[in-house]
N, C-alpha and C positions, 0 to 999 in steps of 0.2 A: 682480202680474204686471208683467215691463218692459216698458215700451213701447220699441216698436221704431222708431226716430229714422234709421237709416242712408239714407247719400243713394246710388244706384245709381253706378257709378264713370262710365258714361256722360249722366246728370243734371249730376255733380259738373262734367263738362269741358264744361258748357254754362250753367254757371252764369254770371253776371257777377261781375266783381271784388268789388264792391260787395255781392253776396248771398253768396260764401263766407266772404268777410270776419265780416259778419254771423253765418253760421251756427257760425264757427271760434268766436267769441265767444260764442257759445250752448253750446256743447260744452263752452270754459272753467270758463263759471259752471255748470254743470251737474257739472264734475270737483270742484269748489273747493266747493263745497255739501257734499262728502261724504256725499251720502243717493242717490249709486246705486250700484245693487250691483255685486261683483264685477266679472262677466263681462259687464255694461252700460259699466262704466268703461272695460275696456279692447276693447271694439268702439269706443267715441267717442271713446277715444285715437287707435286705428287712424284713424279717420274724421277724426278735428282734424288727424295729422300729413298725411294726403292732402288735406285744404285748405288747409292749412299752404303744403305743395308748390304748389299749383295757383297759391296767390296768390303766391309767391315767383316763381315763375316769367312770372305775367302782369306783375307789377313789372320784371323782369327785360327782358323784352319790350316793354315799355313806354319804358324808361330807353334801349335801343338804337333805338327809334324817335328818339328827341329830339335834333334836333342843333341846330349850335350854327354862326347865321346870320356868314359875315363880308362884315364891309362895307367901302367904302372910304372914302376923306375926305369924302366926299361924299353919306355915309352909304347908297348905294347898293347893292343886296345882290348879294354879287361870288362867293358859292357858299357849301356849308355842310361843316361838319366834324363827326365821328360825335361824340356829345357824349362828355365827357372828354378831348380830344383837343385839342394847347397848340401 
């Protein structure tokens, strides 16, 4: 019998980075094993590309928080710029 591994889609959006990361990883080695079946492989597909998403987008999210300090001669911090921005 399969075991039923899916994560609830409001679980998933309360995960931390850090534990979907982990669990996307678990799904991998689990696909890549080729000993589950069928219709288990592709629920844990569904489920790896929706933490897939989840963690893309907390990176995403992450990367636009970070800006990027400018200072003056005097090493002074004179404001910040959204990062990637020259």
């Amino acid at each position: 019998m399969a075991e039923d591994s899916t994560i609830p889609q409001q679980d998933l959006t309360q995960m931390s980075f850090e534990d979907a990361l982990r669990a996307l990883e678990t799904i991998v080695r689990r696909l890549e094993s080729g000993d589950v079946p069928l219709d288990e492989s592709i629920s844990l597909y569904a489920q790896g590309e929706a933490l897939r998403r989840q963690c893309m987008e907390r990176l995403q999210a992450a990367e636009a928080r970070i800006q990027k300090l400018t200072l003056d001669q005097s090493g002074a911090v004179t404001g910040a710029q959204p990062f990637g921005a020259d």
